[in-house]
N, C-alpha and C positions, 0 to 999 in steps of 0.2 A: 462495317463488315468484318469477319473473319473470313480471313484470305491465306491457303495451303499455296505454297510455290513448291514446285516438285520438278526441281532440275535434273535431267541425266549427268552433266557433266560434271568433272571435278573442280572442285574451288579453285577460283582463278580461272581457269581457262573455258574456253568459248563463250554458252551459249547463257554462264555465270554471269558473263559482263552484261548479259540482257535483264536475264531476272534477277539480279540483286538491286540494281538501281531503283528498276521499277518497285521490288518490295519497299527502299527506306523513304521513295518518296510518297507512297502508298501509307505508310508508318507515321511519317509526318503531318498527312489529314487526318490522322486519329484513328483509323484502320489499323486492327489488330494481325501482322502476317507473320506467317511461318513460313522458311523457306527450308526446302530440305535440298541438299545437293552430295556429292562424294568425298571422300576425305583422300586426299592425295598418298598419305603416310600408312595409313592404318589399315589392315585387313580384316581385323576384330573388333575394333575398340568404335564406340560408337560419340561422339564428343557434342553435344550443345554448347552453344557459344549466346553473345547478345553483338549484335552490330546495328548499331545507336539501337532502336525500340524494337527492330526486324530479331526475331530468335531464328537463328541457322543450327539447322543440323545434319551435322557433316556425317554420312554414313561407311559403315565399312568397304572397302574394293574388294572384299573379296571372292575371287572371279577363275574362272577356269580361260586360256588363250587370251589374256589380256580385254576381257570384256566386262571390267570394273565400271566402267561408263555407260551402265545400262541394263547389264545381267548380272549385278553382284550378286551372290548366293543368300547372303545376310540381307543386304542392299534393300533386295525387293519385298522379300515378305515381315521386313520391321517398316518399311513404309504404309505396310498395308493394313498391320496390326496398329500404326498410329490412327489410320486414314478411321479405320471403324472403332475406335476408341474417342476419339474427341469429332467433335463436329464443327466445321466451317460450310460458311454461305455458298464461297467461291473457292473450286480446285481449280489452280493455274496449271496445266502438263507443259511442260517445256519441252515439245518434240514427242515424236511416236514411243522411244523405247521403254519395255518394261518398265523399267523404275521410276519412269514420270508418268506413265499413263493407267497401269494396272489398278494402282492404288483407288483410281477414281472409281471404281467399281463401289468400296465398300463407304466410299465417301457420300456417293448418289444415294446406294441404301441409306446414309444419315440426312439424306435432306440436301446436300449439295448440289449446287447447280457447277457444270465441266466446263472448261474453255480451254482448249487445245494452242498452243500455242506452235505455230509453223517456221521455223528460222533455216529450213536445207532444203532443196533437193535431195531424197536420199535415192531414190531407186530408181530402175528403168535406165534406160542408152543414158552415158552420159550425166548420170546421177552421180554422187558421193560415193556408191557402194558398188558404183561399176570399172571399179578397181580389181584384175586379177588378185587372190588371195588375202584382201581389206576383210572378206567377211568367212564366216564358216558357210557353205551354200545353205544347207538349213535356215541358218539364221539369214541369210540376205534375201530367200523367198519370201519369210517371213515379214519381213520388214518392208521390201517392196508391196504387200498386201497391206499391213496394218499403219505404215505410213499414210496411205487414202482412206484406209476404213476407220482410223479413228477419231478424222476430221466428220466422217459421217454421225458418227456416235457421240461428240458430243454436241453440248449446248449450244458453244459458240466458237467460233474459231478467228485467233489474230496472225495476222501472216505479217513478216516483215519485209516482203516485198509484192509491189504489183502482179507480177508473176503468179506469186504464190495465189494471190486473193482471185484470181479469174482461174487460178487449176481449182481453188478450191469452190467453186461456185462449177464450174463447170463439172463437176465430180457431184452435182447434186444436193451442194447446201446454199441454203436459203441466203441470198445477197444481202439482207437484215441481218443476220446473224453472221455474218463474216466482215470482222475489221481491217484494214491495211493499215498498221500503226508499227514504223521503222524504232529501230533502236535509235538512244538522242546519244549526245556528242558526252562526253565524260569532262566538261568544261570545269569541273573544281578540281580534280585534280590532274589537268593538263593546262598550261595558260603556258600562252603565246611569249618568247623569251630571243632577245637578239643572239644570232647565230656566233661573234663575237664574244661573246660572253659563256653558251653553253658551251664551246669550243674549249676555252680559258679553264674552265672549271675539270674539264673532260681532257687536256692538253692533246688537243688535237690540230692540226697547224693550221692557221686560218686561212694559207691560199689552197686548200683542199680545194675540188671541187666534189661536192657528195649526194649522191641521189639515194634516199632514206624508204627502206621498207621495215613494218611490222609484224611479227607474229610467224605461228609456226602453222598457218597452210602457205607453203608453198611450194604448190604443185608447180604453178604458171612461170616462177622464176627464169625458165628458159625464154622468155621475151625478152626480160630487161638483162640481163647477160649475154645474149647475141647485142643487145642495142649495146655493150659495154665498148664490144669491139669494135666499132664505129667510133668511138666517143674515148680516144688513148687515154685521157688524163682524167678521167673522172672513175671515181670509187664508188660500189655502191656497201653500204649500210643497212644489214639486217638485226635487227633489236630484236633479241628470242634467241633461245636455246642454242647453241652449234649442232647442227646435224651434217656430218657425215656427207650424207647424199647431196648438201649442197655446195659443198667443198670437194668432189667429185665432180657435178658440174662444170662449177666453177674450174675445175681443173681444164676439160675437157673443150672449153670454150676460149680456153688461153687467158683469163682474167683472174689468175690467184691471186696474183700481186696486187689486186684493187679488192678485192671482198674481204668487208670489215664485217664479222660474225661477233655481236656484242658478247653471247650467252647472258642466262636470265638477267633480267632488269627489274627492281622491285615496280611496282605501280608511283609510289611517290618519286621515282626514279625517273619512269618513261617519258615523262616530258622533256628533261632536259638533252634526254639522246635524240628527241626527236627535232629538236632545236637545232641538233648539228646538224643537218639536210640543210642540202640549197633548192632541195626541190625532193618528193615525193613522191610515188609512182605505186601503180595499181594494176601490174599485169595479167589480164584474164585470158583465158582459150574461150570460144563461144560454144560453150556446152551448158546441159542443162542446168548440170551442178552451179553453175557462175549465173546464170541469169536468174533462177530460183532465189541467190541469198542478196543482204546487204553488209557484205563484209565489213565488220564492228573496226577495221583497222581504218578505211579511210574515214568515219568520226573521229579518230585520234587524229587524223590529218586535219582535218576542221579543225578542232579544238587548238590543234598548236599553232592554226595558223601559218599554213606551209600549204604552197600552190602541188597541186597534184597533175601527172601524167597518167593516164588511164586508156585501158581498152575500153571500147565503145560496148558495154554489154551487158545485158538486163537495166533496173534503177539508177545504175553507175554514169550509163549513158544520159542520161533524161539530167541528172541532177549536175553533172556538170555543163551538161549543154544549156541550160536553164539558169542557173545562178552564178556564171564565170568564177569559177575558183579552180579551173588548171585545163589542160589538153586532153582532148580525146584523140588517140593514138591508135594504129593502125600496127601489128608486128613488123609490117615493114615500115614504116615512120613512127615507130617508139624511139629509135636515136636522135630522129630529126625536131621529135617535139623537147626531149630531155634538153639538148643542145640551143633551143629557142629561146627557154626558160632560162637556164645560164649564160646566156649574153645576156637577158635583160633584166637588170636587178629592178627597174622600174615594172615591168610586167610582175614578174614575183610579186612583187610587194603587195599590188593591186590587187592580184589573185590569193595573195595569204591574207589581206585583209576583210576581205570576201568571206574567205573562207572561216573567220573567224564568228563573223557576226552572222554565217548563218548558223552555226552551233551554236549562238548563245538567241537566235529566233526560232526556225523552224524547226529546228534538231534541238531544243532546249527540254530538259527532262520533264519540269512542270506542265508546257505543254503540249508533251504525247501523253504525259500521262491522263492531265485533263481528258483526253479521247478517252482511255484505257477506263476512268474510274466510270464514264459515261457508257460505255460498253455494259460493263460488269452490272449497272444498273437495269438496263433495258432489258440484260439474261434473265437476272430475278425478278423483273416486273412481269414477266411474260410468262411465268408460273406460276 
């Protein structure tokens, strides 16, 4: 098959870490893919790359109000002049906006079959975009309509979480046509590494005691930073960029003295900071936006092998309670479970090794994709 990936986000971040994976192991059965996604650097320049057989091409940002992720100016209508110049089987849309779903248009006039790919709540009470001033109001009406409408309009639709596959069935598309296939675990380049040792390398003192977070959403941080203050001696560990706002927080909750703010971590990097945790944590609010996704950061918890504390809420819920690899917590027993996990290096263990083997079974890239390439089949058999 000729297979278009048509990411909104910029290289490296978010919804990147879904579809690049999926394009090299899609690459690897002899499937020819294109993945097009945003160039972090460039407002102009348009740059093709080769990663392993997958050809990426990183588009211009540029954007009016900071909406390079979606509405670049250049962005949209050089995807669309691709999309009706060469012809593929299968357009993958990574998410509703413009620059991943427009293109399908001139794709379908060549013969393409659409599979929308679902990875957010974005609109409505409690969605991603129901942030005072997150969006332009034009643009968030917009988006709260064509987020559902364009699960209507295409062929197929993959959601990465439960949630998503019963809104989108319930919105009117055919339960045949709609997959529920999670992102897998990034197991080659994260493996599981004694905390003694990434400690050594990282010269971090080894009677720390350190509860390890991910990645640059964090909205929900105000859990595990009230549980701080319960818990005097323990630090917590955010791997990602330093923002401001949460060293603010942090301020405000009396825990400066323990929040350890990596700033950026290369990918070949992330494993070893994630080694320094004695335990991992997953704090969500029970809003739509949280129950809609499967945040790609506790698969990094998998992969390294490292027990997690988590709020009870959407697939988060189901899959810790299900396969024992860490606590489901309560905001007000987020201290109590953190603190459970560090008296017992024997629970850890149990639960980080758990958590290891189910990244490399159910969360293992070959087999979601196996679903995925089964999908893509059934779409074009059925036309």
């Amino acid at each position: 098959m000729r297979l278009l990936f048509l990411n909104h986000n910029y290289a490296h971040a978010g919804t990147y870490y879904r579809a690049m994976p999926m394009a090299q192991q899609l690459s690897r059965r002899g499937h020819e893919v294109t993945l097009f996604t945003v160039s972090r650097d460039h407002p102009l320049r348009t740059i093709w790359t080769l990663n392993g057989d997958v050809r990426v091409c990183r588009t211009p940002n540029l954007a009016v109000g900071g909406t390079g992720e979606g509405y670049g100016l250049l962005d949209i209508p050089m995807r669309c002049i691709h999309a009706l110049w060469h012809r593929y089987d299968i357009v993958h849309m990574f998410d509703h906006k413009p620059n991943a779903t427009f293109p399908g248009l001139p794709a379908r006039l060549r013969g393409a079959r659409l599979v929308a790919d679902w990875g957010d709540w974005w609109g409505g009470p409690g969605g991603i975009n129901d942030v005072p001033k997150r969006r332009i109001p034009t643009i968030g009406r917009f988006e709260s309509w064509w987020e559902e409408r364009s699960k209507l309009w295409a062929d197929g639709v993959v959601t990465i979480s439960s949630m998503l596959q019963r809104r989108a069935i319930d919105l009117g598309c055919k339960p045949e046509r709609v997959a529920w296939i999670p992102t897998g675990a990034p197991t080659d380049r994260i493996q599981p590494l004694h905390v003694a040792v990434a400690r050594e390398q990282l010269g971090i003192p080894l009677h720390r005691r350190i509860v390890g977070f991910i990645g640059m959403g964090q909205g929900d941080l105000a859990i595990v930073l009230r549980a701080l203050q319960e818990l005097p001696n323990v630090w917590l560990m955010i791997i990602g960029k330093k923002r401001p706002e949460t060293q603010r927080l942090a301020d405000a909750y009396g825990v400066t003295d323990r929040l350890w703010q990596t700033d950026f971590v290369p990918d070949d990097q992330v494993g070893l900071y994630l080694a320094c945790a004695d335990v991992m944590c997953l704090p969500m609010e029970d809003r739509a936006a949280n129950r809609g996704r499967f945040p790609n950061k506790v698969l990094d918890y998998l992969a390294a092998g490292r027990a997690v504390v988590a709020s009870p809420v959407g697939d988060i819920e189901r899959l810790l309670a299900r396969h024992k690899v860490g606590l489901l917590a309560s905001e007000a027993t987020f201290a109590s479970a953190i603190q459970s996990l560090l008296s017992s290096p024997s629970l850890r263990a149990e639960l980080g090794e758990n958590a290891r083997r189910l990244a490399e079974t159910d969360y293992a890239w070959p087999h979601l994709v196996d679903r995925l390439e089964q999908f893509y089949q059934v779409t074009l058999d059925e036309f």
